[in-house]
C-alpha positions as CSV (number, residue, x, y, z in Angstrom):
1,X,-44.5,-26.1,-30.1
2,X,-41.0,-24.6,-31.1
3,X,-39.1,-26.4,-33.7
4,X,-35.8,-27.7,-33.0
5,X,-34.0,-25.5,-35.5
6,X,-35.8,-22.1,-33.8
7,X,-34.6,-23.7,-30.4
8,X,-30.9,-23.6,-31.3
9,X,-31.4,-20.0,-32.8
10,X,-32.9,-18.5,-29.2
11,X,-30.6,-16.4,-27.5
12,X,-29.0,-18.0,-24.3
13,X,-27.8,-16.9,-21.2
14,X,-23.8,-16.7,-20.6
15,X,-22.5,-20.2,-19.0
16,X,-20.0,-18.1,-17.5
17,X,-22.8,-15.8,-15.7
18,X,-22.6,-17.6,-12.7
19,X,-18.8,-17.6,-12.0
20,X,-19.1,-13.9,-12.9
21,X,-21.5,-12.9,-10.2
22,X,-19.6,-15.3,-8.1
23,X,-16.5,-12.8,-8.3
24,X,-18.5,-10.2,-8.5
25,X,-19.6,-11.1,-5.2
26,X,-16.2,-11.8,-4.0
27,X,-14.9,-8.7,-5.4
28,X,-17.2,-6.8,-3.1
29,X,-16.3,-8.4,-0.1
30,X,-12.4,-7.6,-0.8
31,X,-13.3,-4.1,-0.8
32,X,-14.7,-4.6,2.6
33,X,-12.4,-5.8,3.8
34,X,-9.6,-3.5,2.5
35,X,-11.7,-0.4,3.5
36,X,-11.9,-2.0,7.2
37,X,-8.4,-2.4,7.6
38,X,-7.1,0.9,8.2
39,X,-9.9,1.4,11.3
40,X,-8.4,-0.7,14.2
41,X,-5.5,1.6,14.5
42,X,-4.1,0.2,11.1
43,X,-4.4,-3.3,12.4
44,X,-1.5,-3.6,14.3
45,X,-3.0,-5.5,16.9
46,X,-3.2,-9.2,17.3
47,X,-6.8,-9.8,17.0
48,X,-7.2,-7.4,14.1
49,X,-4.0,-8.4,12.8
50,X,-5.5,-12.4,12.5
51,X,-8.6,-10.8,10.5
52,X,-5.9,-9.3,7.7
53,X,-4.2,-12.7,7.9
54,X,-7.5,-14.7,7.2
55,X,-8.6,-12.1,4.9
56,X,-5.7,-12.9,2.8
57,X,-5.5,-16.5,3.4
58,X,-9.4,-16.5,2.4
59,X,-9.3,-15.2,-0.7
60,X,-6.0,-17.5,-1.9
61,X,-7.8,-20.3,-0.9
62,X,-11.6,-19.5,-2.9
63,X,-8.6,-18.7,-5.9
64,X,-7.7,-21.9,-5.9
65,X,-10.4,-23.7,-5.3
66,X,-11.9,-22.0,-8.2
67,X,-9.0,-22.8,-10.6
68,X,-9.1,-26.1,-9.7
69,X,-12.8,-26.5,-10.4
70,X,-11.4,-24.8,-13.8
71,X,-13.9,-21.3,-13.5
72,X,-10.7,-19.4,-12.9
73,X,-7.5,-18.8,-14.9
74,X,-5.7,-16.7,-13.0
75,X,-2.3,-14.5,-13.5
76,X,0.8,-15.5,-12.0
77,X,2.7,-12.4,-12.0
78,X,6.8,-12.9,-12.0
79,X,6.7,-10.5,-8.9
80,X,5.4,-13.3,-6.7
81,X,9.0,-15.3,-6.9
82,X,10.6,-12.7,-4.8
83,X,8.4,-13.1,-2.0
84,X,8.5,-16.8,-2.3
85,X,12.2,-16.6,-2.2
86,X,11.7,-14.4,1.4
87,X,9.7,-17.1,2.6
88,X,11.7,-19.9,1.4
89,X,14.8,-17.7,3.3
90,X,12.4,-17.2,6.1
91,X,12.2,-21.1,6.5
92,X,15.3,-21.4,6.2
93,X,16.1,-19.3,9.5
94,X,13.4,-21.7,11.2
95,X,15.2,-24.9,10.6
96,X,16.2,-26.1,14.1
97,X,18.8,-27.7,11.8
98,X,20.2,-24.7,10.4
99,X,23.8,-23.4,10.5
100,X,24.2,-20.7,13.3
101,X,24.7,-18.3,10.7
102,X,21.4,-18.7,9.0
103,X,19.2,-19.5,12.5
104,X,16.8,-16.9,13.7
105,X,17.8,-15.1,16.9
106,X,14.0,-15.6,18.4
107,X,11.9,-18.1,16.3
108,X,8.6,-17.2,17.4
109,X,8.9,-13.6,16.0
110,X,10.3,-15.2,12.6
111,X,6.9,-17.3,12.5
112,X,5.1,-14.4,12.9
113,X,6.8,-12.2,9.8
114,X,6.6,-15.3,8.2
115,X,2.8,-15.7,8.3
116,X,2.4,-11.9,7.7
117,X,4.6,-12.0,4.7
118,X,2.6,-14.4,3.2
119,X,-0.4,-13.2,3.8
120,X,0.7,-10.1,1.6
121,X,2.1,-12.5,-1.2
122,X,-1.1,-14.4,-1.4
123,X,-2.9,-11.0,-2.0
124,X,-0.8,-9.7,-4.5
125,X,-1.7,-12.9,-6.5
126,X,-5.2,-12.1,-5.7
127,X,-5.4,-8.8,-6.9
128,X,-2.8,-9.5,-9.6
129,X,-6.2,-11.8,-10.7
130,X,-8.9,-10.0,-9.5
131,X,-7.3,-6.7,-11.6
132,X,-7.4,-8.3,-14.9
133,X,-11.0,-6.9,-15.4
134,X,-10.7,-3.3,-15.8
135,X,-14.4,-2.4,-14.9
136,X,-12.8,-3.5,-11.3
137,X,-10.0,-1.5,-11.6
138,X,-11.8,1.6,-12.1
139,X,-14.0,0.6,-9.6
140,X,-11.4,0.3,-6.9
141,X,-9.8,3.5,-8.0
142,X,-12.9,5.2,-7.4
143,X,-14.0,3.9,-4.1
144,X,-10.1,4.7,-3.2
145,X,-10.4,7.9,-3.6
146,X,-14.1,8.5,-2.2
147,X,-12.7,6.6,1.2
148,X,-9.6,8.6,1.3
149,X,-11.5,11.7,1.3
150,X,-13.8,10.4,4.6
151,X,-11.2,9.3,5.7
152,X,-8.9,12.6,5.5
153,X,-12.2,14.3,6.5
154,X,-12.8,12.6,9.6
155,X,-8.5,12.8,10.5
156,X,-8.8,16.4,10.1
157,X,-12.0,16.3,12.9
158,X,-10.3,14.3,15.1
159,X,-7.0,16.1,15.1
160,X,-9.3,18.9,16.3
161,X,-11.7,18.1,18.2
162,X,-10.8,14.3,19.3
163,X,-7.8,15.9,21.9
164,X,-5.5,12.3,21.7
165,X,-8.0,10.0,21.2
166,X,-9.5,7.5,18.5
167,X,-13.5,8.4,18.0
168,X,-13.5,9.5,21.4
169,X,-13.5,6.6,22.9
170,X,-10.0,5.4,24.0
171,X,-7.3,8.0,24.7
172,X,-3.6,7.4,23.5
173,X,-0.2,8.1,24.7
174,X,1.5,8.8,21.6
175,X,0.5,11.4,18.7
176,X,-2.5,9.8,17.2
177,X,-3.9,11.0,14.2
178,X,-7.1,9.9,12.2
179,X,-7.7,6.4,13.3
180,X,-3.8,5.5,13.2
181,X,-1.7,5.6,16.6
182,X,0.9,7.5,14.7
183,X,1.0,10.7,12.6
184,X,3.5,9.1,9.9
185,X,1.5,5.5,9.9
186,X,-1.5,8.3,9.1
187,X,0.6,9.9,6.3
188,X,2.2,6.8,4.7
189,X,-1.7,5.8,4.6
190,X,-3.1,8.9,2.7
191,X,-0.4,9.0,0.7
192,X,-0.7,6.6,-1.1
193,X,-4.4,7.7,-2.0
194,X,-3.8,11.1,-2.7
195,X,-2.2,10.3,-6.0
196,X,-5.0,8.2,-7.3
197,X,-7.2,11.7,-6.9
198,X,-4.8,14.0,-8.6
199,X,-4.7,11.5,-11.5
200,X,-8.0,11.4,-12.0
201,X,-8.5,15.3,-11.8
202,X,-6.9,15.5,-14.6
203,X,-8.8,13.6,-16.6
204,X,-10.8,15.9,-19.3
205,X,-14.6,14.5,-20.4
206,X,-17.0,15.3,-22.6
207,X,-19.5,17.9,-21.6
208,X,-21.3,17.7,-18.1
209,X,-19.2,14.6,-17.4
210,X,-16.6,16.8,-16.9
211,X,-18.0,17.6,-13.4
212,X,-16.9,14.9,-11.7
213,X,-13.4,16.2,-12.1
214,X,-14.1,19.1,-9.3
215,X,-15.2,16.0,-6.6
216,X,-11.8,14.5,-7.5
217,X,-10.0,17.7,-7.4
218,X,-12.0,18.2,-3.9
219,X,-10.4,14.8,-2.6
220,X,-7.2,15.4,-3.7
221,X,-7.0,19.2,-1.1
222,X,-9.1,17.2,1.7
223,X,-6.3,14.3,1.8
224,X,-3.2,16.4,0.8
225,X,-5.0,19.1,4.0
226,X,-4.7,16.1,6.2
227,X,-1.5,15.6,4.7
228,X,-0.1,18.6,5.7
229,X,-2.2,18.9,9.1
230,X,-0.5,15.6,10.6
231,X,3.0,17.3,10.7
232,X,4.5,14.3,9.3
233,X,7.8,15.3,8.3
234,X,8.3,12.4,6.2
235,X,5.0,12.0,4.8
236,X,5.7,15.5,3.5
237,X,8.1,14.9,1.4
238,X,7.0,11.3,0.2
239,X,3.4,12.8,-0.7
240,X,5.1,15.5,-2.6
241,X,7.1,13.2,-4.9
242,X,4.2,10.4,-5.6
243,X,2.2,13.3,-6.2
244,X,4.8,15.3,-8.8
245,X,5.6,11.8,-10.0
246,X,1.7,11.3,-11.0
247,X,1.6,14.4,-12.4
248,X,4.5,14.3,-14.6
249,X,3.6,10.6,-15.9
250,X,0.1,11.8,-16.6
251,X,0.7,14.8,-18.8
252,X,3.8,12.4,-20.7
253,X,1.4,9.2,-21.2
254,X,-1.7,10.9,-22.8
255,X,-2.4,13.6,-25.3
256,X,-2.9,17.2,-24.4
257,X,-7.2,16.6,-25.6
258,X,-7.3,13.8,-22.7
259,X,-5.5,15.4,-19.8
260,X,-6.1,18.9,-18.6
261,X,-3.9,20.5,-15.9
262,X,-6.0,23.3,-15.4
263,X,-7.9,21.7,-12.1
264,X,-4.3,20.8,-10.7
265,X,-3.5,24.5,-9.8
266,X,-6.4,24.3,-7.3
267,X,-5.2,21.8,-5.6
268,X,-2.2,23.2,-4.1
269,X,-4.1,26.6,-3.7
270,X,-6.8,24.7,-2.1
271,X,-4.4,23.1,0.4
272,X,-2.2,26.7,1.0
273,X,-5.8,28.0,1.8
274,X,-6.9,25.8,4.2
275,X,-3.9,25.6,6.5
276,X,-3.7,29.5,6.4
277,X,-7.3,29.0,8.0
278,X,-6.1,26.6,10.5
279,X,-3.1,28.1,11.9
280,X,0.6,27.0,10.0
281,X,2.0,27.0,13.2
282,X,2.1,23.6,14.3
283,X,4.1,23.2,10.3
284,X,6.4,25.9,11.7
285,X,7.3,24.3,15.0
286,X,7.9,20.9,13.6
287,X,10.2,22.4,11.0
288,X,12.5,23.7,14.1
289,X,15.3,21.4,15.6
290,X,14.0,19.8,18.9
291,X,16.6,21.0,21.5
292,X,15.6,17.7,24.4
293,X,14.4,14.5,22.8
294,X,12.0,13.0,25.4
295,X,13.0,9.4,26.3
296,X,9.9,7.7,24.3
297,X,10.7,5.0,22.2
298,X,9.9,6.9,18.5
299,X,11.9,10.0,19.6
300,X,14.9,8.0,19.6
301,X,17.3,9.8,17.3
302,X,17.2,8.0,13.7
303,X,21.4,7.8,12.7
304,X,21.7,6.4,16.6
305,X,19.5,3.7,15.5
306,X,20.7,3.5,11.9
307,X,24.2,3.3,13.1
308,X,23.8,0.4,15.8
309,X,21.3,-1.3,12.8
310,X,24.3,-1.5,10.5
311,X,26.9,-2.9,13.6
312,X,23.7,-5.6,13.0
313,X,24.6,-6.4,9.1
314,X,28.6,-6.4,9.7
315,X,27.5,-9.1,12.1
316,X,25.3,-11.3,9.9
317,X,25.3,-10.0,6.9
318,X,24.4,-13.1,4.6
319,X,21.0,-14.0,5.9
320,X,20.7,-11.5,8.7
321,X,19.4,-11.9,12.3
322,X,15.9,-13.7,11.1
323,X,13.0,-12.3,9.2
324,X,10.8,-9.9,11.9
325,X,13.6,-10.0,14.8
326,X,14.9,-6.8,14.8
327,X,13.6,-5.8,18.5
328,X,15.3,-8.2,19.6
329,X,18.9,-8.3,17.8
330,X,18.5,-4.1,18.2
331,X,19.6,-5.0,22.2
332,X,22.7,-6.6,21.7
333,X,24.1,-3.5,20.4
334,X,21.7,-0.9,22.7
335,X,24.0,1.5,24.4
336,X,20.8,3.0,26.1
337,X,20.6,0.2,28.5
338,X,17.2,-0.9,27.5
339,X,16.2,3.4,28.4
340,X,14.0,3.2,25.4
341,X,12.5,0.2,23.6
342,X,13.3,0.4,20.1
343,X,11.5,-2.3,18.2
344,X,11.6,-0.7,14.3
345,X,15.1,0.6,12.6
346,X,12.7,3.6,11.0
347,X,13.9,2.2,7.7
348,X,12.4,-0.4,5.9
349,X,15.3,-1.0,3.9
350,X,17.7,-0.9,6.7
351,X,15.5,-3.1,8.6
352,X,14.7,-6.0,5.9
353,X,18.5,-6.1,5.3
354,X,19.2,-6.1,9.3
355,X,16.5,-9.4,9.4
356,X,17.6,-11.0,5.7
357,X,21.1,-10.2,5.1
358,X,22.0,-9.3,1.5
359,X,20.2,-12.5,0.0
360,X,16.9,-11.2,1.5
361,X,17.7,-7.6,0.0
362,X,18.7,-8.8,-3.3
363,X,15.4,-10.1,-3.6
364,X,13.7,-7.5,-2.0
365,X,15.5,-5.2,-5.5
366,X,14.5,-7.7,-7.6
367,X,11.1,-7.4,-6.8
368,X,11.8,-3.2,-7.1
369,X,13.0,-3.5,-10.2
370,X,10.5,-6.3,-12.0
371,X,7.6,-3.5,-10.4
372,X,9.1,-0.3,-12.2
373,X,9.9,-2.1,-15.5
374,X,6.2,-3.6,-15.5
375,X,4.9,-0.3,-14.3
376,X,6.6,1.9,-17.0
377,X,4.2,0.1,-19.5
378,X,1.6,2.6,-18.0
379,X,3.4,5.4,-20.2
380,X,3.0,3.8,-23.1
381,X,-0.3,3.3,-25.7
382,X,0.8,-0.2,-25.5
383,X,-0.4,-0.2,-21.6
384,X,-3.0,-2.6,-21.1
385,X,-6.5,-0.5,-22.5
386,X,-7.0,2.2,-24.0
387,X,-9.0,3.9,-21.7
388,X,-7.5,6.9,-20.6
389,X,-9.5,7.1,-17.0
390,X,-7.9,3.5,-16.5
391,X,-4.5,4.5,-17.5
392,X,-4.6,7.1,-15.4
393,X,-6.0,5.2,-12.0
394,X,-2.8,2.7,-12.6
395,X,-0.8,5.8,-12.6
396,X,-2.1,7.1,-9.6
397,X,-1.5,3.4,-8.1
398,X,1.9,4.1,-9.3
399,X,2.4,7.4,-8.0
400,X,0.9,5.6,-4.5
401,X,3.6,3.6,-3.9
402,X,6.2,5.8,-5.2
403,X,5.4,7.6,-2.6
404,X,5.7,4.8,0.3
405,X,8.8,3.9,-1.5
406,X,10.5,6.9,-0.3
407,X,8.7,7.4,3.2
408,X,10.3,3.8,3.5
409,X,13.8,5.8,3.8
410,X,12.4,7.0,6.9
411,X,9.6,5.4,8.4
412,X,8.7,1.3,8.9
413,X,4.9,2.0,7.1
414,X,5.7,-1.5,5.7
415,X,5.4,-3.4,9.2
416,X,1.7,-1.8,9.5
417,X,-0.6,-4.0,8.0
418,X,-3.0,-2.2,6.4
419,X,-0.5,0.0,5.0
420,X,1.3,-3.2,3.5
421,X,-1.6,-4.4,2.3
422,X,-2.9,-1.5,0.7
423,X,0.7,-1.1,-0.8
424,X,0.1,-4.7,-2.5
425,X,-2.7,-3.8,-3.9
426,X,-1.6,-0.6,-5.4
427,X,1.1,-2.8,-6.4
428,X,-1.0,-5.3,-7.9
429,X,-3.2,-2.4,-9.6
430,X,-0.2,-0.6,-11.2
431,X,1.0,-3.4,-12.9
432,X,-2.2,-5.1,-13.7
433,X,-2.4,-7.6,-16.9
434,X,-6.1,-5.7,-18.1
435,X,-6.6,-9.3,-19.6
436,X,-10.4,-10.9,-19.6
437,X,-10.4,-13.2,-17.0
438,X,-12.0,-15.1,-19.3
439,X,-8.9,-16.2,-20.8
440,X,-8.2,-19.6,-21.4
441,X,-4.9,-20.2,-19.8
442,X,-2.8,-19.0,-17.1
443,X,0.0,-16.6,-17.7
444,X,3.2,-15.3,-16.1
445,X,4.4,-11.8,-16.7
C-alpha cells in the first residue's frame, strides 16, 4: 500500500486534458469544413450556402456553451463591434416600423445578408478564439498552403482539359475556372493563399529542415501559375500587391539570419517559365480592349454600373437601399431596360455603401482601420510569439487579405461565401491574441 504522502507526490494527468482534446477535436472539424467550402462552386448556392451558415452558427454556439460551462475563455476582439453595428443597422432596415428612409427596398433579401453577415461575425469570434493557440495557427497556415497548391493544381487541369466544366461533370455557361463559376471568384480565392506560401519560403532553418522551404516555394509558382493562367485582370494585380506587401513586411519584421530571399527569385522565374510553356497568349488577348461587349450580365461595362450605383447613394445616402438589395435598387436606375441582369456593383465598397449608406460605411472603415493597426503589431518583436515561422504565417494572412482588399476595388469576392469566410479567418489569423487559451479571463483587444 502507498502512503498518503507518496500519493500526493505521483504525477497526475492535466484536468484540462479533456477540454483540450475536446478543441482539438473541434479544431479539426473547422478545418473541414473550411477546406470544403470553396468545392460547391464557392458555395454560392442555397443548399451549400445553409451548410456555411450552420457551419458558423455551429461553432458559436459549442463557444458558448463551453464558456458557459466555464472550460472556455475566449477573446472578444474590438473588431466584432463593427459587424454588430451592420447587423444592428441591418435590423433597423427590417423594422416594419421604420422611417421610409431607413426601410429596406425588398425585405427578404435584407434577411438573407443579414443571416450571412452574421454567420461571418460569429466566425471571426471563433477563430479570434480558436487562434490564440499558436500550435493552431501554424497548423492552419500549413494545411492553407498544402490545399492551395491541390487546389491551384487541379484549376490548372481543369482549365485544360475540363473544356467549361466543373470535374467534368456539369458544364457552365460562364468562364469557370477551378471549381469556381468565375475566373476572378477563382483568383480572389488563391490569392489570398498565395501569400501565406511566399512567407513561409522565406523562412531560413537549421540544416535539413531547411528543405521544406523548396515545397513552399513550389506552392507559391503552382498558385501564382493558376494565378496568372485564369486571366483574371483583377486578381492580377491584387495578387501582385499581397504578395510584394508580404514580402516587404517579412524582410522588415525579422533579422537578415531568419529570413532568406534567395528562394523568392524562383518563384517569379518559376511562374515566367511555366506560362511560356503554356502559351502567354490567352494573357495577351485579355490585355487588349474588347471592341463588342456581349450582352451577358458580367460584361456589363464597370463605370456604367458604377455611375447608376452612385445615382443610388445620392438617393439614400444615410442608411442606403437595405443591406443585400442591390439587384433590386440597381433597376430603378437601369437604362438597359432589364437587357442584362446586374445583381453586383463589381465593388464591394461601392456596393456596401449603395445597401448601408454612409453609417454602414463608416463602420465598414472602422473595422479597416482597427484590422491594420492590430495587424502592424506583426512587424514588431512585440507581436504575439517569438517564433519566426508564426510571425511570418500571420504575415502571409496579412498579405492574404491585402490582397482581397484591393481586388474589392473591382470585384464583389466578398458576396462569395467561401471567399468571405476564408477572408475572416485570415482576418482572425492576422490579428490573432497568441494568448493560452488557458487564460483565466476573457479579454477585448
Amino acid at each position: 500500500m502507498i502512503p498518503e504522502h507518496r500519493l500526493s507526490s505521483l504525477p497526475t494527468a492535466p484536468a484540462a486534458l479533456p477540454e483540450r482534446r475536446a478543441e482539438t477535436v473541434v479544431f479539426v472539424l473547422f478545418l473541414l469544413w473550411l477546406l470544403w467550402l470553396p468545392l460547391p462552386f464557392g458555395s454560392v448556392e442555397g443548399w451549400a450556402r445553409a451548410i456555411v451558415h450552420t457551419g458558423a452558427f455551429g461553432l458559436v454556439i459549442w463557444l458558448g456553451a463551453w464558456t458557459v460551462a466555464g472550460r472556455a475563455h475566449p477573446i472578444l476582439p474590438a473588431g466584432i463591434v463593427p459587424g454588430f453595428g451592420v447587423i444592428a443597422l441591418a435590423l433597423l432596415q427590417l423594422w416594419p416600423s421604420a422611417p421610409a428612409f431607413l426601410h429596406t427596398v425588398d425585405a427578404f433579401y435584407t434577411r438573407q445578408a443579414t443571416v450571412h453577415l452574421t454567420a461571418l461575425v460569429c466566425l471571426f469570434l471563433v477563430s479570434a478564439h480558436l487562434f490564440t493557440a499558436e500550435k493552431r495557427c501554424l497548423w492552419l497556415g500549413r494545411i492553407f498552403i498544402a490545399w492551395g497548391g491541390i487546389f491551384a493544381l487541379y484549376a490548372v487541369m481543369q482549365h485544360f482539359i475540363g473544356q467549361g466544366s466543373y470535374a467534368a461533370f456539369r458544364k457552365l455557361l460562364a468562364t469557370p475556372f477551378g471549381t469556381f463559376v468565375n475566373r476572378n471568384h477563382y483568383a480572389g480565392f488563391i490569392e489570398m493563399l498565395a501569400p501565406l506560401a511566399v512567407a513561409l519560403a522565406m523562412h531560413r532553418r537549421r540544416g535539413t529542415d531547411d528543405d521544406i522551404r523548396w515545397l513552399y516555394v513550389t506552392a507559391a509558382v503552382v498558385m501564382l501559375l493558376s494565378l496568372a493562367l485564369c486571366a483574371s485582370r483583377g486578381g492580377w494585380i491584387a495578387g501582385t500587391i499581397g504578395v510584394l506587401w508580404t514580402v516587404i513586411l517579412g524582410v522588415q519584421s525579422h533579422r537578415r539570419r531568419q529570413v532568406t530571399t534567395g528562394g523568392l527569385l524562383l518563384i517569379p522565374l518559376g511562374v515566367a517559365a511555366g506560362m511560356w510553356w503554356m502559351g502567354i497568349e490567352p494573357l495577351v488577348n485579355r490585355l487588349q480592349p474588347t471592341e463588342d461587349l456581349p450582352a451577358t450580365a458580367d460584361q456589363v461595362a464597370r463605370h456604367v454600373i458604377w455611375k447608376h450605383a452612385l445615382t443610388l447613394v445620392r438617393e439614400r445616402p444615410l442608411t442606403g437601399s437595405g443591406l443585400g438589395t442591390f439587384q433590386i435598387a440597381y433597376t430603378r436606375v437601369d437604362t438597359a431596360n432589364g437587357i442584362n441582369r446586374v445583381e453586383q456593383a463589381h465593388n464591394d465598397y461601392l456596393q456596401f455603401l449603395v445597401e448601408t449608406g454612409y453609417v454602414g460605411l463608416t463602420l465598414g472603415l472602422i473595422w479597416m482601420g482597427w484590422f491594420f493597426r492590430r495587424a502592424r503589431r506583426i512587424r514588431g518583436s512585440a507581436a504575439g510569439s517569438h517564433n519566426p515561422e508564426l510571425r511570418l504565417i500571420r504575415i502571409g494572412a496579412f498579405g492574404g487579405c491585402v490582397a482581397l482588399f484591393v481586388h474589392g476595388l473591382f470585384d464583389f469576392n466578398w458576396q462569395i461565401p467561401s471567399n468571405a469566410a476564408y477572408f475572416v479567418v485570415l482576418a482572425a489569423l492576422a490579428t490573432a491574441e497568441g494568448q493560452s487559451t488557458t487564460a483565466d479571463h476573457s479579454t477585448v483587444s
